[in-house]
N, C-alpha and C positions, 0 to 999 in steps of 0.2 A: 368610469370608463375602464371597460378590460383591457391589461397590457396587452403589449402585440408582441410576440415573438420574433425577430431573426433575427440573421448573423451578425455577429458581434463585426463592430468598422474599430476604426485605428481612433475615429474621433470621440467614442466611445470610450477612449481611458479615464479622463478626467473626472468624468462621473460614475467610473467605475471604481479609480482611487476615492475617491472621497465619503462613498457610503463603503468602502471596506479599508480604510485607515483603521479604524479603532473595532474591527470586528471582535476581538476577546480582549479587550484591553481592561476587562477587569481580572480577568487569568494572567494577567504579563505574557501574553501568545501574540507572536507577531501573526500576521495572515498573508501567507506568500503571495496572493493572488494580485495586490498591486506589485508585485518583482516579477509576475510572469505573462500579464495579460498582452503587452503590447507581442510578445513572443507567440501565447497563442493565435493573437490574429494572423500573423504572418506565417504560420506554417498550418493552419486550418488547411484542409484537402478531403479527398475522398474517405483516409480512416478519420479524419478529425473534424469537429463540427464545435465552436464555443458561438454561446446565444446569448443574447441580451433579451431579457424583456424591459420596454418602453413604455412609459407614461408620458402623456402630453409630449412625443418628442424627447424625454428624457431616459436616460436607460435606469434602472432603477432596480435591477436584479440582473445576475448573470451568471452562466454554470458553462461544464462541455462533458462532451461526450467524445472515448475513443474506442475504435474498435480496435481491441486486442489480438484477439486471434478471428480463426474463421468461423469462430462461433459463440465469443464470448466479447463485450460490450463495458465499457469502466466510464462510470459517473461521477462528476468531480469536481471542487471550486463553486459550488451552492451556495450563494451571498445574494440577500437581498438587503433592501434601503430601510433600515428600520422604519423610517413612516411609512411603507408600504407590506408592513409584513402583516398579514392575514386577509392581504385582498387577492389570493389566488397569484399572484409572482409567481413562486417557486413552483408550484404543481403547473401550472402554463409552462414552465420549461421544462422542466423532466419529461412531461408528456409529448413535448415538440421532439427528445433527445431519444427517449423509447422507441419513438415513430421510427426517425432515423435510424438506429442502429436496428430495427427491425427489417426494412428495406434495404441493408447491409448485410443480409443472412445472420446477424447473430442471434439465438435462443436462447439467450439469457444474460442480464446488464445486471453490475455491481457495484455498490458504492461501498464506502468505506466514513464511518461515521466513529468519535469517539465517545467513551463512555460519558461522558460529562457532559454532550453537546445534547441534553435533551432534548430541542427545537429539532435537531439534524435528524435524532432516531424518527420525531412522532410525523416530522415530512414523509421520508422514507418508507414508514405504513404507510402510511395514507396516498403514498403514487403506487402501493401496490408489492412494497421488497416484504419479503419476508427473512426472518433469519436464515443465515448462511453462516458464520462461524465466528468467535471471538479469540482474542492474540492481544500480545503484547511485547514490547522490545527487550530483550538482554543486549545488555552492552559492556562486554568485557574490554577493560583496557587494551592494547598493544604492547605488545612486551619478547622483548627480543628472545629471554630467557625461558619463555614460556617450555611448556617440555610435556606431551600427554603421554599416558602411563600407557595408552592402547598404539595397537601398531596402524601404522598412515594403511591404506588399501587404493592402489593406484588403478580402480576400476568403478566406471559410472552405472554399471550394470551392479556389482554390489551393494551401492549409495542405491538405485533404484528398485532394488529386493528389499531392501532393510526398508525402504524408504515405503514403499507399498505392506509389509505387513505390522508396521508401526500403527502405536494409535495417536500418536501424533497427527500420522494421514485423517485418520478419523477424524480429530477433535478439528483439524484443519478444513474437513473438507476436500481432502487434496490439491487444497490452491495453496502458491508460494507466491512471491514477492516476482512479477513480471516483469522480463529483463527490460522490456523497451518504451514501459511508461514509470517513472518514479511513482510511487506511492499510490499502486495499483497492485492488485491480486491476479493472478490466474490460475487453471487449473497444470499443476506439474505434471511431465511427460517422462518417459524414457527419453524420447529425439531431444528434448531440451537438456538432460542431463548430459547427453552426447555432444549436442552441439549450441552454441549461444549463451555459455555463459562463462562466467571468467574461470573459476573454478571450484569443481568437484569436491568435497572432502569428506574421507570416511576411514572409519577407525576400529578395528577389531583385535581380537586375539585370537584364539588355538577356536574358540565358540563358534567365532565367524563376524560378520560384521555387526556392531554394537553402537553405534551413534552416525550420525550424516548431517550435513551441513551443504550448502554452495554460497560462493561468491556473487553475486550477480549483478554488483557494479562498485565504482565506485562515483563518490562527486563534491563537488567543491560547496560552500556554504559561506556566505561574506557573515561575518559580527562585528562589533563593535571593533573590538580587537585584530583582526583582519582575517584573513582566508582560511579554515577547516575545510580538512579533506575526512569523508566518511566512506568508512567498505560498511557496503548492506547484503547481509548473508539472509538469502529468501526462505527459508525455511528450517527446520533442524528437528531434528528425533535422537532420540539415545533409550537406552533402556532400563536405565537405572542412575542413581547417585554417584557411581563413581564413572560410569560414561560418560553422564553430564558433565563431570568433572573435567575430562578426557577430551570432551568437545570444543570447552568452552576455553581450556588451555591451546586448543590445536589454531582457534579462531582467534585469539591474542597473538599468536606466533603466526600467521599467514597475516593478520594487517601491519606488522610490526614487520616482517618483510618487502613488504609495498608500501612500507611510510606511510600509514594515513593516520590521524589524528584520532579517529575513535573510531567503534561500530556499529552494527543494529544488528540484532538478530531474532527472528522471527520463533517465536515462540507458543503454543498451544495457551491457552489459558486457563488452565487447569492446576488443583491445589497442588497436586504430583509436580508438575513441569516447573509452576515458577516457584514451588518452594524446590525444588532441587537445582534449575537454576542459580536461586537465590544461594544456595548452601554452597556453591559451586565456585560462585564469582562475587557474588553482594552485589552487583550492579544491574539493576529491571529498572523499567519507567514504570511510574507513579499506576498509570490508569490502563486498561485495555482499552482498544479498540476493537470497534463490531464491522464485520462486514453482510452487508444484505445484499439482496438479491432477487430480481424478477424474471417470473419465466415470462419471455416473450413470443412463445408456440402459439398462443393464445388468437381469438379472431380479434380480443380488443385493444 
């Protein structure tokens, strides 16, 4: 029997905790999706759409779709029942979620897959994403003392010059870290460096501006141990090794102002980047992550 598609109901947890309890549980990766799903059903709306596919009455896969902006679409939460993976599950939703967010005006939806989740990439072709860009996190401690050798530049118009003839923008795509979906991409604006995000940072000397960074949120994380608080800086460029330097002390000194506990920062995935990151701070995660992407212009 082919699964049936719609919207994800409240009574839909149980069976949605139980085939995604132990989704990486051979990586030691918890899978947030049982911490978030009873929250997705209840704020689903006109940008938001989470779907279950059903067997016999059972739900047995489930994903969402949000629309970001007014033209761009973020795919997210792809978990199927392992005794149901390869009977069309997952392609049955994304294709319900594309529809959608195509009758939504967006032209193009993206997911976000990481490098290790081979099942997640070879889904991904096969509903149609093609590559859009790869990244990975730096995560420089917070540190009161911190101190960059380049000067602050208290203009979102300079962060957005530097920030456009980087090749950061390039390697990125021009998408950063999206203030108002967690662990989503969009593509970066001047109007968003201006307004909508926590804040700006950019760093130059007598040259002119040399590195750029933003804030763009922060958020709380339960562990075993109790509460983390994380700042996510949505993107970052510098021009060399000792602005990397420069950035990456600037961003330990701005979360170490705001008390948070650690941070992320979005990084290009390139030898240049995470070895100068690397050389900068020591602190990257392990794998990149790929972000794909479908043009939805398309008659199909």
């Amino acid at each position: 029997m082919p699964p049936q598609v719609r919207q994800a109901r409240a009574d839909d947890y149980s069976d949605v905790v139980a085939f995604t309890r132990e989704t990486w549980s051979e990586r030691d990766v918890e899978d947030y999706v049982p911490r978030v799903f009873e929250e997705w059903v209840e704020t689903d709306g006109p940008t938001q759409r989470t779907v279950v596919a059903a067997i016999d009455g059972r739900a047995v896969g489930v994903c969402q779709g949000v629309v970001l902006t007014d033209y761009e679409a973020w795919l997210q939460g792809m978990r199927v029942d392992p005794d149901h993976r390869g009977d069309g599950v997952a392609l049955s939703m994304m294709e319900d979620l594309l529809a959608w967010a195509r009758d939504r005006g967006a032209s193009v939806a993206r997911d976000m897959v990481f490098s290790w989740n081979d099942g997640g990439l070879g889904l991904s072709r096969a509903a149609g994403f093609g590559p859009a860009t790869e990244a990975r996190w730096a995560r420089p401690e917070p540190d009161p003392d911190a101190s960059p050798d380049l000067d602050a530049i208290d203009d979102p118009d300079a962060a957005w010059s530097h920030w456009q003839r980087s090749d950061a923008r390039d390697r990125l795509a021009g998408l950063g870290v999206d203030p108002g979906e967690p662990w989503s991409l969009s593509e970066i604006t001047r109007e968003r460096l201006h307004a909508g995000l926590e804040r700006v940072i950019a760093l130059g000397d007598e040259t002119g501006t040399r590195a750029t960074t933003a804030r763009v949120r922060r958020r709380e994380r339960e562990t075993d141990s109790g509460a983390e608080t994380w700042a996510v800086y949505g993107h970052s460029a510098w021009d060399g090794p000792d602005a990397a330097r420069a950035l990456f002390e600037a961003v330990a000194a701005d979360a170490a102002e705001i008390g948070v506990d650690h941070t992320r920062v979005v990084i290009p995935e390139t030898c240049r980047h995470v070895s100068e990151a690397a050389a900068a701070d020591g602190a990257i995660s392990d794998e990149p992550f790929f972000v794909l992407e479908a043009d939805l212009t398309g008659s199909a």
